[in-house]
C-alpha positions, -999 to 999 in steps of 0.1 A, spaced: -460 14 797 -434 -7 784 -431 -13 743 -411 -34 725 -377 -23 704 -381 -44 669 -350 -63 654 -339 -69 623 -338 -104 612 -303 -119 592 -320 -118 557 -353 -97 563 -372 -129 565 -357 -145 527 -354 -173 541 -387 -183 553 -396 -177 516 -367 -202 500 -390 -231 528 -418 -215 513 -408 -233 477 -402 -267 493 -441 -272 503 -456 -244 471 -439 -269 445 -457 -302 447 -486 -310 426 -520 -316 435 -536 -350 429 -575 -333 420 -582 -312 454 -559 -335 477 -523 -319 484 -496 -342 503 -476 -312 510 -504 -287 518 -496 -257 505 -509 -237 531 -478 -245 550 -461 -225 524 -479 -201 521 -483 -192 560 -436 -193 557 -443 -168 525 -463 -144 548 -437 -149 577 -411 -141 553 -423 -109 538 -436 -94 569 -405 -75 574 -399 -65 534 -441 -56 537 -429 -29 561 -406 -7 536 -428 -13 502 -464 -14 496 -463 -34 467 -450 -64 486 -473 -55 517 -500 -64 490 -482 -96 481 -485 -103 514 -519 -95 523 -530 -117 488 -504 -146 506 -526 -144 531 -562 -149 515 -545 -178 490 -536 -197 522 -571 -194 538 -588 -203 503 -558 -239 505 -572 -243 549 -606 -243 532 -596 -270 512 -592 -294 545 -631 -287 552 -637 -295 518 -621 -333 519 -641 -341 550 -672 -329 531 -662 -347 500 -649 -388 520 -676 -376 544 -711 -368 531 -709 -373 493 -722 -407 484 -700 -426 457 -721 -424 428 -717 -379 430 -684 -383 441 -667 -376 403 -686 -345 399 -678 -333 430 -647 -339 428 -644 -320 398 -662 -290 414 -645 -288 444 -609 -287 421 -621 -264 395 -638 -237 422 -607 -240 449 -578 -234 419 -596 -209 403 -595 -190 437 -557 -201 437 -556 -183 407 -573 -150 413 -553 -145 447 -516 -163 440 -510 -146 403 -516 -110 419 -496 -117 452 -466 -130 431 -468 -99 407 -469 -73 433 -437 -89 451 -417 -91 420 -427 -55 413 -417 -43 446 -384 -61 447 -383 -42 413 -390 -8 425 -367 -16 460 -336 -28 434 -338 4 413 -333 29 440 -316 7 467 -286 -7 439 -300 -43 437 -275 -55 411 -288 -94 412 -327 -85 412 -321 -58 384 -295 -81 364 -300 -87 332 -276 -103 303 -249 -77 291 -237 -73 259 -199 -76 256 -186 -67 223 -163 -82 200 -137 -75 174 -139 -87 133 -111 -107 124 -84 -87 105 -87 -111 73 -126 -106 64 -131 -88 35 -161 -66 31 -187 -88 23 -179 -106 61 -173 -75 80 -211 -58 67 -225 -92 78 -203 -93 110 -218 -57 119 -251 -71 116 -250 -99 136 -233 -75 166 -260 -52 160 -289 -76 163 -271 -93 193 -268 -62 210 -303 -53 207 -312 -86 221 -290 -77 251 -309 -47 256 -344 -61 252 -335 -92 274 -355 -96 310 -339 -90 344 -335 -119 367 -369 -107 385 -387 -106 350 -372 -142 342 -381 -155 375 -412 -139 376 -426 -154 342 -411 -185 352 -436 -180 385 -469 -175 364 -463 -205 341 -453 -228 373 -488 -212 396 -509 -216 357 -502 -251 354 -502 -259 389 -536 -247 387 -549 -262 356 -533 -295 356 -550 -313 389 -584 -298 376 -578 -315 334 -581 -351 347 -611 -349 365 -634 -333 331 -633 -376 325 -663 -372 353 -683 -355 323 -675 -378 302 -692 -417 312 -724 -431 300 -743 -409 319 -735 -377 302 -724 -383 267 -730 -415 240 -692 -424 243 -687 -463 238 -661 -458 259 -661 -447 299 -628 -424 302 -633 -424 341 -623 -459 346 -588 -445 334 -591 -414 358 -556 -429 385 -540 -426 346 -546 -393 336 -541 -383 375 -506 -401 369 -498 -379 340 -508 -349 355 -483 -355 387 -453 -361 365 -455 -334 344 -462 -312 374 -434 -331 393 -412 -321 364 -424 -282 362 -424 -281 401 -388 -294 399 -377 -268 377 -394 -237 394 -379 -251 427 -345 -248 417 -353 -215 395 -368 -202 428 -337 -213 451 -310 -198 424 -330 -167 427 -336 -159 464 -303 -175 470 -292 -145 443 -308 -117 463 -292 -128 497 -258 -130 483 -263 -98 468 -253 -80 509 -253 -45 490 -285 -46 486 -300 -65 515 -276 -40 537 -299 -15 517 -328 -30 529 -320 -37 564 -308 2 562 -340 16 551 -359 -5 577 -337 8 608 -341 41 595 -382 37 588 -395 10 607 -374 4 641 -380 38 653 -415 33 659 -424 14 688 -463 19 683 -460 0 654 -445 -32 672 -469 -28 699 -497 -26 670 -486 -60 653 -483 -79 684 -519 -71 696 -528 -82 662 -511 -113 667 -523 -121 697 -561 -111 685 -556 -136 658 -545 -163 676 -569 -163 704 -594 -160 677 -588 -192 657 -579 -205 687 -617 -200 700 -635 -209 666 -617 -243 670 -627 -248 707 -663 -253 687 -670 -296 688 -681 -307 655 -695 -346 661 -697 -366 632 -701 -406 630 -694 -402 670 -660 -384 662 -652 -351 671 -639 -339 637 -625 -307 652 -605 -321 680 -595 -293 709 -557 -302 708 -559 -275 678 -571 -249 697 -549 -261 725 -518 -256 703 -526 -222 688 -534 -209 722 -501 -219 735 -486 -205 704 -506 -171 718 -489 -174 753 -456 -178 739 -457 -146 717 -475 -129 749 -446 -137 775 -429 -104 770 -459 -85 779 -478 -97 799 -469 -119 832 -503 -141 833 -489 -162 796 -476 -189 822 -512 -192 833 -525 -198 797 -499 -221 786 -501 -246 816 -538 -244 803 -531 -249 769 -510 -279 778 -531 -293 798 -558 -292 775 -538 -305 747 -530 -333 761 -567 -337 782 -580 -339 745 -556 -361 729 -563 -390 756 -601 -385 750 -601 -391 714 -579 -417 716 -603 -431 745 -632 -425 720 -617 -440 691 -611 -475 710 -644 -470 722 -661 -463 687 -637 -495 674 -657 -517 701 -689 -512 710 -720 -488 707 -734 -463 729 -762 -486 732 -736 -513 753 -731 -486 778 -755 -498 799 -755 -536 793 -717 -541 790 -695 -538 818 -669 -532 792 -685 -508 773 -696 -491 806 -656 -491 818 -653 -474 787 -674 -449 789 -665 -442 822 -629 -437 816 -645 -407 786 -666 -394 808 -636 -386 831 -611 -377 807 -639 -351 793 -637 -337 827 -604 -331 823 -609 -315 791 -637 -294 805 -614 -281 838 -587 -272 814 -609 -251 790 -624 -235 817 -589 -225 830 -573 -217 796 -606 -190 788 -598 -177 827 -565 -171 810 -571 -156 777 -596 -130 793 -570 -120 822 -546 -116 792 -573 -96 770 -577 -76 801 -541 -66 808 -536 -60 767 -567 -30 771 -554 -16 804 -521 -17 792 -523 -4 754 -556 16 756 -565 51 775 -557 87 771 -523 95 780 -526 135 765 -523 162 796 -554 169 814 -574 202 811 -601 219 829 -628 202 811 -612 166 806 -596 146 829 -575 116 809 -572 95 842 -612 93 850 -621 88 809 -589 61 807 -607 46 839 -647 45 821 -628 33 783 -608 3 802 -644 -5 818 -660 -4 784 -635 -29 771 -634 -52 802 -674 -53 817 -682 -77 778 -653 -100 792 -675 -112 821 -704 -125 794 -673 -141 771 -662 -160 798 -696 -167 811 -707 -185 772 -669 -198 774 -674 -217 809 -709 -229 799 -697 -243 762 -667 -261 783 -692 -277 804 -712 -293 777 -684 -315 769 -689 -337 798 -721 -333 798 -724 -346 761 -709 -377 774 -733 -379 802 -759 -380 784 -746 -407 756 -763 -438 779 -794 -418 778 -793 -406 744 -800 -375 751 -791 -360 711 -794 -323 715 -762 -316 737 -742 -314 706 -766 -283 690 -764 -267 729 -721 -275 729 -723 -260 693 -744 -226 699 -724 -218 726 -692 -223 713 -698 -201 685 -713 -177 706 -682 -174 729 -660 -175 700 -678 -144 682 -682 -128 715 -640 -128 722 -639 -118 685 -660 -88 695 -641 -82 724 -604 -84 708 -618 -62 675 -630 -32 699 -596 -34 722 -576 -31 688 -597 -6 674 -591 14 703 -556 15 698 -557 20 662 -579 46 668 -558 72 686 -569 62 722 -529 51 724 -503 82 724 -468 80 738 -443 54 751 -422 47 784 
């Protein structure tokens, strides 16, 4: 079986984390980011996976990278529940909730994750001769002038003294950077919440003559500049820093050293991380195949799954030959689902499912939906052909028993029965996948008729196919996790 040889990238990934900076340093207006900063956080993760490998302290980072950005993707639900279904008089509170709960959560996963990769570039610096992460301000000495008298020179020896200790007990560049860090994540926490405690504060709630809510877009004003102006000075703290380390090549030789020596060698462990990848992927990818209607919108539109199954394919090509297969799918569904919701967007601008059937427009309309959800259906159909004829080649490829054979136990008949453990489920997956496809034109069939519980079958068996390829993808990788892989081409 063929495995793939890692490489090392130019930096170890330090750049990914410098475009990290550029979308973690913005400030929040209450729970709405412009820049989201899950963006950044999913460029942190990509950026320490290869430092993660040689240090456990920044694998940690990493992994608490990882919860902050699902608790910020979380945050996208939240808006559509909060300009969705809360009515405008609950909308303050709410607001304030929402901000509070979601950067408290910032809180209790960012300020760990940043520690534990400042330590780790610590602990790498000292025994890896990181000058620019272990730098610290030096004390240089100098001389009394000839003419003081005594008096001067006792006073001069104490003013070297004390600026020597202060030399001594001065922070590294991490140390500095790192403080710097916690302030910046603190206030980017506490500031977007501050404004919103006005919601506490109307007629309703207290005996205040005056309403401070009415000057909420002020005090959210406020907020943003001084968050603009501590953002702004993390930003270029954080580029002077990283920009430090790179520069530093002793060191990131070092690194790059220790990794060949420690990482590279093992080919499992690439082969490991790419079935990880692709389990992810095809995951989310599924769970976002799932139609959520909502004011006759589909608020989770398929060009997302579309896109992250592609992504899937892409990673796949050098192992597998069907990821052509999947990503003519993928873009074929992508843009099958793009036309239909701009089709049912000028179709929800004009007329009413109601019109379907007395307006020739409206009937052209839905027509021209109806057809394009075909579309979308056939190319679902084919991308879940796909993913499971790629999920098949992953567990007859990665998975079996590859030790030599005794008397008692044959590795080529128990390879054969594991490999139809993994692959028999597939038939059901595909089976809930085909039928959950097919309820998207069938939920347009039945708008003239009003038939309302198409959505709650479309929904069921979405999610049902979605855990059921979970399922599927978390026994293949345990599998191989599990010792059923041994040995290499």
């Amino acid at each position: 079986m063929s495995l793939k040889q890692g490489k090392i990238r130019k930096n170890l990934g330090i750049g990914c984390i410098i475009a990290s900076s550029f979308f973690l340093f913005n400030p929040d207006i209450a729970i709405i980011d412009v820049i989201p900063d899950v963006f950044g956080y999913l460029l942190m993760i990509v950026g320490l996976t290869q430092l993660a490998e040689i240090n456990e302290k920044i694998a940690d980072a990493r992994e608490g990278f990882k919860k902050a950005a699902i608790c910020n993707a979380i945050k996208f639900g939240l808006i559509v529940v909060l300009f969705g279904l809360v009515t405008p008089r609950e909308m303050p509170v709410s607001m304030l909730l929402f901000t509070f709960v979601m950067n408290i959560f910032d809180l209790i996963y960012v300020v760990p994750a940043y520690l534990n990769l400042f330590g780790g570039l610590m602990y790498l610096g000292e025994r890896l001769d990181g000058d620019f992460v272990l730098a610290r301000k030096r004390f240089a000495a100098r001389t009394c002038p000839e003419n003081a008298d005594e008096a001067q020179k006792a006073a001069f020896v104490k003013r070297e003294y004390r600026r020597k200790m202060r030399c001594e007990r001065a922070l590294s560049n991490s140390e500095k950077f790192q403080r710097a860090t916690i302030i910046f994540v603190l206030f980017k926490a506490v500031t977007p919440v501050l404004p919103e405690f006005t919601s506490l504060l109307n007629y309703e709630y207290s005996d205040s003559l005056v309403n401070y809510y009415d000057f909420i877009y002020l005090f959210r004003s406020f907020a943003v500049i001084l968050m603009f102006v501590i953002g702004g000075i993390w930003l270029i703290s954080s580029l002077r820093y990283y920009f430090g380390v790179i520069k530093d090549q002793v060191f990131i030789n070092a690194l790059k050293e220790k990794y060949a020596a420690e990482v590279l060698p093992n080919k499992e462990h690439f082969m490991k991380k790419f079935v990880k990848m692709i389990r992810t992927l095809f995951i989310c990818a599924a769970f976002f195949c799932t139609n959520l209607y909502f004011d006759e919108y589909n608020i989770v539109p398929s060009v997302i799954a579309a896109v992250l199954f592609a992504l899937a394919a892409f990673t796949a090509r050098e192992y597998t030959p069907k990821w052509k297969f999947c990503l003519a799918g993928s873009v074929l569904l992508g843009i099958s689902s793009l036309t239909l919701e701009f089709s049912r967007a000028s179709f929800n601008t004009d007329f009413i499912r109601e019109q379907i059937l007395r307006n020739p427009a409206a009937y052209e309309a839905w027509e021209r939906m109806f057809v394009l959800s075909c579309a979308e259906g056939v190319a679902t159909i084919l991308v879940i052909i796909s993913v499971l004829l790629i999920t098949k080649d992953i567990a007859k490829k990665y998975t079996g028993y590859f030790m030599p054979g005794t008397d008692a136990f044959d590795p080529e008949r128990a390879t054969k029965e594991l490999h139809g453990e993994l692959c028999r489920p597939l038939v059901v997956t595909g089976i809930f996948g085909v039928l959950s496809a097919i309820c998207v034109p069938f939920y347009f069939f039945a708008m003239p008729i009003r038939f309302e519980a198409v959505w709650f079958f479309d929904l069921v068996l979405s999610f049902i196919f979605a855990f059921c390829l979970m399922q599927n993808l978390l026994d293949i990788t345990r599998n191989i996790n599990y010792g059923h892989f041994i040995g290499s081409e």
